[in-house]
N, C-alpha and C positions, 0 to 999 in steps of 0.2 A: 710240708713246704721246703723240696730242700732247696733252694736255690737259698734260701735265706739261712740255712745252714752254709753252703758254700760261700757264699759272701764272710759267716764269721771265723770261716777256715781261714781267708784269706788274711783277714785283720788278725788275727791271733799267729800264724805267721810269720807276719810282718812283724810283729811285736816281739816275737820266739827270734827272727834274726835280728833285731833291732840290739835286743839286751844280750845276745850270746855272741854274734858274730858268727852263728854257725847259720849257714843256705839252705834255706825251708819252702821251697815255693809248692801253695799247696791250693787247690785241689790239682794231683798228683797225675800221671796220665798210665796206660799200660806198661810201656815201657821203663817207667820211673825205679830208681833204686829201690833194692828191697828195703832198705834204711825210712827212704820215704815214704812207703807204704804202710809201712808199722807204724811210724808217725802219722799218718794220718788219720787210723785207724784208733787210734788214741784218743787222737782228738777231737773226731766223731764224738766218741763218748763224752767225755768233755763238754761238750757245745753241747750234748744235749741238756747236760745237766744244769751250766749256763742257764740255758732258755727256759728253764723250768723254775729256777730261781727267779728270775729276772719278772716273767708271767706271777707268779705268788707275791712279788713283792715291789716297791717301787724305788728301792735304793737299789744300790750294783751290788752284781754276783759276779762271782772267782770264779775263775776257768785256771785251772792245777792240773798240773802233767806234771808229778814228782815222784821218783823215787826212793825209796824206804831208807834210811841210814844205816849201813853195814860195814860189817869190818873189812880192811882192806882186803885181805884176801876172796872177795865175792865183789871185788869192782867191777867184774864181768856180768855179775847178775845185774848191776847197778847201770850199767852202760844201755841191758835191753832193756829194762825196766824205764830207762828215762823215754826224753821224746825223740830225742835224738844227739849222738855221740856223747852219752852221759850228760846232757846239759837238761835239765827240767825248765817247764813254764811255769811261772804263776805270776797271774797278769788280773785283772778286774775289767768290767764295763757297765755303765749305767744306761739307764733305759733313753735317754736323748740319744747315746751316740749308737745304741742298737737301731734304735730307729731312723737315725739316718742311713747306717748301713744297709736296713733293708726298705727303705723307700722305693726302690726298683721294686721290690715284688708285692709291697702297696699296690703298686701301681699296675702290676699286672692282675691279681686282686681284683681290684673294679673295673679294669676293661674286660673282666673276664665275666665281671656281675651284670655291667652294662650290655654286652654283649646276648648273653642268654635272654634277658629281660627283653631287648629289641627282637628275636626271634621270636619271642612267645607274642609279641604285638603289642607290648605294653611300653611306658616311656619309665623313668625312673622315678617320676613325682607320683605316679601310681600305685606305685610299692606300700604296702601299710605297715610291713614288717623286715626287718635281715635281721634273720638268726642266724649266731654265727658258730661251729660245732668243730671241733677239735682241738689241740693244745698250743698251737700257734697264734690262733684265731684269741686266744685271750689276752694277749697285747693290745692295751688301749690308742698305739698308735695304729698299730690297722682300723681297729673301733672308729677312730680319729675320719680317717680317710675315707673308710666309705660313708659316713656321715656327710661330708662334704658333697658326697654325689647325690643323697637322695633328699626329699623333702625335709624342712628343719623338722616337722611334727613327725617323723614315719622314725618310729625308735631303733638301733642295731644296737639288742642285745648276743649273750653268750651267754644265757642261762641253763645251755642242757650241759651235761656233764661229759666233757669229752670221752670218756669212758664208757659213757653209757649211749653214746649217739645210735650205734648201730645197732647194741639193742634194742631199743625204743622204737625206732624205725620196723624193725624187723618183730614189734610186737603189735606196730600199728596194723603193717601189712595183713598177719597172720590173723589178728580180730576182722579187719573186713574181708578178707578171703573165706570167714567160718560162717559169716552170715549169706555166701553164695550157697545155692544144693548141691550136694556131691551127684554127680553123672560120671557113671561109667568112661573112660578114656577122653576125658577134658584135657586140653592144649590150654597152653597159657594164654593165647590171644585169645580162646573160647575166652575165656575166666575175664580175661581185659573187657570182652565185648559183652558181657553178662550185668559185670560190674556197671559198664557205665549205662547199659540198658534199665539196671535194675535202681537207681537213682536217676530221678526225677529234679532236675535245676532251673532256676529261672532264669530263661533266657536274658533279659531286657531289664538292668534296674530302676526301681521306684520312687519315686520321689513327691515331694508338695510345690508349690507354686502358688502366690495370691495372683487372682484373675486381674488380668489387667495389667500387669508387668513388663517392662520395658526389656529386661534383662531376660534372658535366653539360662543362665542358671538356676536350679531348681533344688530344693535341700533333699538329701538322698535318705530314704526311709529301710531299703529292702535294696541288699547289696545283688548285683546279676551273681547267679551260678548258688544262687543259696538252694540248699536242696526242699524240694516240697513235698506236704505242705508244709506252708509256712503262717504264721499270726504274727505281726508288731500291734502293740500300744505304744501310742503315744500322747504326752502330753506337749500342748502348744500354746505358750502364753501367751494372755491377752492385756491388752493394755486397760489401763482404768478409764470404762465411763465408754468403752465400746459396745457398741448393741447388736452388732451384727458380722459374722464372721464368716468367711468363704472360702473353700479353699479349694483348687484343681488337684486332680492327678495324674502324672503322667508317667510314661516311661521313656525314660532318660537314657543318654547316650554317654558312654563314660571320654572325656576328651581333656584335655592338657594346657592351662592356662600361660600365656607368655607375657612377661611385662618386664619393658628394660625399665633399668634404672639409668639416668644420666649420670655418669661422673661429672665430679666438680671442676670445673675448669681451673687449669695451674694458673700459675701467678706469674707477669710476663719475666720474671725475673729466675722463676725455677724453670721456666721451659726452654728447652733446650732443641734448635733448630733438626738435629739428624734425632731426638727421639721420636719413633714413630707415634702416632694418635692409638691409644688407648679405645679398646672398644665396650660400649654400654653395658654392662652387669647384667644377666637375666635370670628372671626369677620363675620358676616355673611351680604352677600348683594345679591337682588334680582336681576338677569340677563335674557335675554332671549337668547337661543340660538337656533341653524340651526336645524329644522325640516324637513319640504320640500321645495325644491325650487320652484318659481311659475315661474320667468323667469327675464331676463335682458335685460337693455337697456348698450347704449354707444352712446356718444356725442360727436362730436369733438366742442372745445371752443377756439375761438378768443382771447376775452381782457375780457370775463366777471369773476365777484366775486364771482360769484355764481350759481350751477349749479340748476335749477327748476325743482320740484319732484311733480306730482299729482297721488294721488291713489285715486281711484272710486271703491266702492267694492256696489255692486247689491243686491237687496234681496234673488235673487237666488243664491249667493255669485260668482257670475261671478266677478271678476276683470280686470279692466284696468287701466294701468301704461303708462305715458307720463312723458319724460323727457324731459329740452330744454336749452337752453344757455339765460340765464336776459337777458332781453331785446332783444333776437333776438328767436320767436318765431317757424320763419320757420328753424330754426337747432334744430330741434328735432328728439329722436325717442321713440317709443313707443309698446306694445304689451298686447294681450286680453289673459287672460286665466279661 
């Protein structure tokens, strides 16, 4: 991320001609003194070490550009050694005012997340995951930010080790590429078109539904794109003193819930004639709702807690559904489609 490197060039800096009185304006251009260039190069290192601290810990890290104490006669060595005209930095920053300074490239961050996501066809309440993978990305104010974009339940961790990202990647790849055949003089698109030939996914995801429902959303069982075949169990609790249970199947359309919130209306006394009106708060959350029906079962239930739900879906995407009463197997019913 270097922009968020340059940005702490600029504040350190500032800071470097604030306390010296010596002209530091950096990031530096071609043309710039060689003076400035060494200083910048400096401070590269610096900041990065900075940001390394600052990600480990959540008090402030030093950022030091000093040179060694020598006897006079090696003030020459002292002078390159500093950062600039023998004047050294040592300056601090805590993780608030880092994170203000790099707020810009927050912000570029998730228009860049948002972005991709809208290409792929999806919205951002869709998201079930952001994992976030390099040494930047472990600043909780980014954490912060794109939490704000996606669903309050959809978690953005930093759990792989920046160290180890492209490893890991590059062991993923290399396991599903071993379970393709080797053929003589395979291109990479063969290999792409093998691959996605050779997994089998559900198109359309699954869900339940009680017959008779007003509401158009249905609880999602069997995510789309899961590879087949595929089996869930589930269990579905029943309320006390029920005798009878039914449930549809369908497949589900995955779509994007919108619901404003009203702001509270000011007080005639805070509102203020030129502020403009404030617009509704919206909350978005991902649902699935009624596409096609595939079919239903219905159980009659004794004394059990819980009604028993198996879906089997095939590679030729045939499904079977078997419902049954816990613990009492032979009160089932069940249907193939």
């Amino acid at each position: 991320m270097i922009p968020t490197n340059n940005q702490l060039l600029k504040h350190f800096a500032k800071e470097f001609t604030k306390k010296t009185k010596v002209a530091l304006d950096l990031p530096c251009g071609e043309n710039a003194p060689a003076g400035d260039k060494r200083a910048e190069a400096k401070l590269r290192l610096a900041v990065e070490h900075t940001k390394r601290s600052l990600s480990a810990s959540s008090g402030a890290a030093t950022c030091a550009v000093v040179s060694p104490l020598t006897p006079p006669r090696k003030i020459v060595a002292d002078i390159q050694e500093s950062l600039k005209e023998g004047m050294d930095l040592s300056t601090s920053i805590n993780r608030m005012r880092f994170d203000g300074l790099a707020a810009s490239v927050y912000r570029q961050v998730g228009s860049k997340l948002t972005s991709i996501v809208n290409e792929a066809g999806f919205d951002l309440a869709q998201i079930d995951e952001v994992l976030l993978a390099g040494s930047s990305t472990l600043f909780p104010g980014l954490q912060s930010h794109l939490a704000m974009l996606v669903a309050p339940t959809t978690p953005v961790t930093a759990t792989i080790d920046p160290s180890q990202a492209i490893a890991i990647g590059c062991a993923l790849q290399a396991l599903h590429l071993s379970k393709i055949p080797e053929v003589e003089g395979l291109t990479v698109d063969a290999v792409l078109g093998l691959a996605k030939e050779k997994d089998a996914c559900l198109a359309h995801a699954i869900g339940f539904a009680i017959p008779g429902a007003e509401s158009k959303e249905i609880a999602k069982v069997i995510e789309a794109g899961a590879p087949l075949p595929t089996r869930r169990r589930i269990a579905v609790p029943v309320a006390t003193g029920t005798t009878k249970v039914a449930l549809e199947v369908w497949e589900g359309k995955d779509e994007v819930k919108v619901e404003k919130v009203e702001r509270a209306p000011l007080d005639k006394d805070d509102e203020d004639e030129d502020d403009e009106e404030e617009e509704d708060e919206e909350i978005k959350t991902s649902i699935l709702t009624k596409s096609t029906l595939v079919g239903a079962v219905q159980v009659e239930l004794k004394s059990a807690a819980f009604l028993m739900v198996e879906v089997i879906i095939q590679k030729d995407a045939s499904i079977s559904v078997r419902a049954w009463e816990e613990g009492n197997d032979a009160n089932s019913d069940s249907f193939e489609a």
